[in-house]
C-alpha positions in Angstrom: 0.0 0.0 0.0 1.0 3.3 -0.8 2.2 6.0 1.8 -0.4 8.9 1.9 1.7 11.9 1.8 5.1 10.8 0.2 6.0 9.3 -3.3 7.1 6.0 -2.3 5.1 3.2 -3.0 5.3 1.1 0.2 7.0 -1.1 2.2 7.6 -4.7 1.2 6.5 -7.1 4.3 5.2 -10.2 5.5 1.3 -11.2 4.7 -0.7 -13.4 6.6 -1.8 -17.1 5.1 -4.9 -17.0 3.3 -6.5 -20.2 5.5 -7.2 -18.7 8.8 -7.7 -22.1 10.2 -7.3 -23.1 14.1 -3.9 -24.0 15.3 -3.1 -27.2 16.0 -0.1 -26.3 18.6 -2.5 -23.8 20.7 -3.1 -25.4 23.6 -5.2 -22.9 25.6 -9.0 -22.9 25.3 -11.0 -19.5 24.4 -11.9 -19.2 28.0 -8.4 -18.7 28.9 -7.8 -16.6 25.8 -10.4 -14.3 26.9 -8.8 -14.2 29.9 -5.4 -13.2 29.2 -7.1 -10.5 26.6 -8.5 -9.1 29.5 -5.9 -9.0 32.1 -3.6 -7.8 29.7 -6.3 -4.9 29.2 -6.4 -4.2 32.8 -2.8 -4.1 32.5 -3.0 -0.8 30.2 -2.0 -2.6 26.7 -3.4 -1.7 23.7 -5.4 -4.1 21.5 -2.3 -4.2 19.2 0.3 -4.7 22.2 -1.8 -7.7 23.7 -2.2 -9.6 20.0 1.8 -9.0 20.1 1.8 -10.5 23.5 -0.2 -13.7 22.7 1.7 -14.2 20.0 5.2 -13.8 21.4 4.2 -15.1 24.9 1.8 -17.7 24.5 2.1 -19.0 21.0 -1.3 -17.7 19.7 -0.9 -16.4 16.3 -4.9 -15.0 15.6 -7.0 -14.5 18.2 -10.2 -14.3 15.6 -9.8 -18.1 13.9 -9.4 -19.8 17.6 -12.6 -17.4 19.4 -14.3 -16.6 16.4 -13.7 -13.1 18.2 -11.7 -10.3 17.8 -10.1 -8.7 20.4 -11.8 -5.7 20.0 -14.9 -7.4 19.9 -13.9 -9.4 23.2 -13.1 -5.9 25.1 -16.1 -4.4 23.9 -18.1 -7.3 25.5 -16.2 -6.6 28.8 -16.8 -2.8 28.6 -13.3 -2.8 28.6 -13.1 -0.7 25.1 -11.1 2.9 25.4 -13.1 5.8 24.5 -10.5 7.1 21.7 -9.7 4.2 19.0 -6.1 3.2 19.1 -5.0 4.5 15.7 -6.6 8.0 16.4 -5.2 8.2 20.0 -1.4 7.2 18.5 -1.9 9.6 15.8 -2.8 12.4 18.3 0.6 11.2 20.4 2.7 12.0 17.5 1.2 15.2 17.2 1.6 16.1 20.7 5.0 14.8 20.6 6.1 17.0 17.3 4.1 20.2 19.0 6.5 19.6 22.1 9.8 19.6 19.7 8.4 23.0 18.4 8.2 24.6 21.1 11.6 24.7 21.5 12.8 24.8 17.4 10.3 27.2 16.6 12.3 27.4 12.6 12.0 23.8 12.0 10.4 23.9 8.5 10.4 20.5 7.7 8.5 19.3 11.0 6.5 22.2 10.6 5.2 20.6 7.7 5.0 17.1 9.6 2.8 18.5 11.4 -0.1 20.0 9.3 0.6 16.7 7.7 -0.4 14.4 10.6 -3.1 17.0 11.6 -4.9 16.3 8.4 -5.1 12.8 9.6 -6.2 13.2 12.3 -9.1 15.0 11.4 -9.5 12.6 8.4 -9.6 9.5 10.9 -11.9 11.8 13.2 -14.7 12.3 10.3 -14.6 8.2 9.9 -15.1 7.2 13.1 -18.0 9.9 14.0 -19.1 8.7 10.5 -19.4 4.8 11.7 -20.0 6.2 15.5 -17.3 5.0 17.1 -16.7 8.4 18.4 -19.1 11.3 19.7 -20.8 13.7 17.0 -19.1 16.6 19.0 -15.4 15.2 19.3 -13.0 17.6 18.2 -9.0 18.1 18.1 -7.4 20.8 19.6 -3.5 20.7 19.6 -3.7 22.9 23.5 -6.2 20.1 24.7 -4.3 17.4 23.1 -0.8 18.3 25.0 -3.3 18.5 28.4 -4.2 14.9 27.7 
């Protein structure tokens, strides 16, 4: 896939196998699956840090072939689900971060331009998930409440 604001055409990686079929070497049943998704929650991962976790740690390669369940879908059950989605909330990290560094390199052109870029995402992102609901109708980003957060 193509990067959205640069001219390079993408980065060459790994794709998962077409048959999402069970595992035969996973030896934990989906109740202890959903168990470890949700203590690692209440440990403060993120959805992406806990499939990283299971896969590392406990040998679980897809949550969603074993449970028939994501592990969004497993957190949402639990009312476990964060109020920002993760992409949005790292997204608005970055920002913060780069808003940080200008503070003190107030002639930096180039991250300047970073960061209207990665603003634009932001509220791209922000229109989709009020869109789909995900977030609320009046949700809006403002780089001084951002670098509160």
């Amino acid at each position: 896939m193509g990067r959205l604001h640069t001219h390079n055409h993408g980065k060459a990686h790994s794709i998962r196998p077409i048959e999402s079929k069970f595992s035969s070497w996973v030896k934990q049943d989906t109740k202890e699956i959903e168990d470890l998704v949700i203590k690692y929650t209440k440990d403060g991962l993120t959805p992406s840090q806990i499939g990283i976790k299971l896969r590392d740690q406990h040998a679980i390669p897809l949550v969603k072939p074993i449970i028939n369940k994501t592990i969004s879908d497993i957190l949402e059950q639990n009312d476990l689900k964060s109020e920002i989605p993760e992409d949005l909330n790292n997204i608005v990290t970055k920002a913060v971060g780069l808003q940080k560094h200008l503070k003190s390199n107030k002639n930096d052109r180039r991250n300047i331009r970073s960061l209207e870029l990665i603003e634009a995402k932001v509220h791209r992102l922000s229109i989709y998930y009020k869109k789909i609901g995900r977030i609320s109708k009046n949700w809006k980003y403002k780089s001084v409440i951002a670098q509160l957060e």
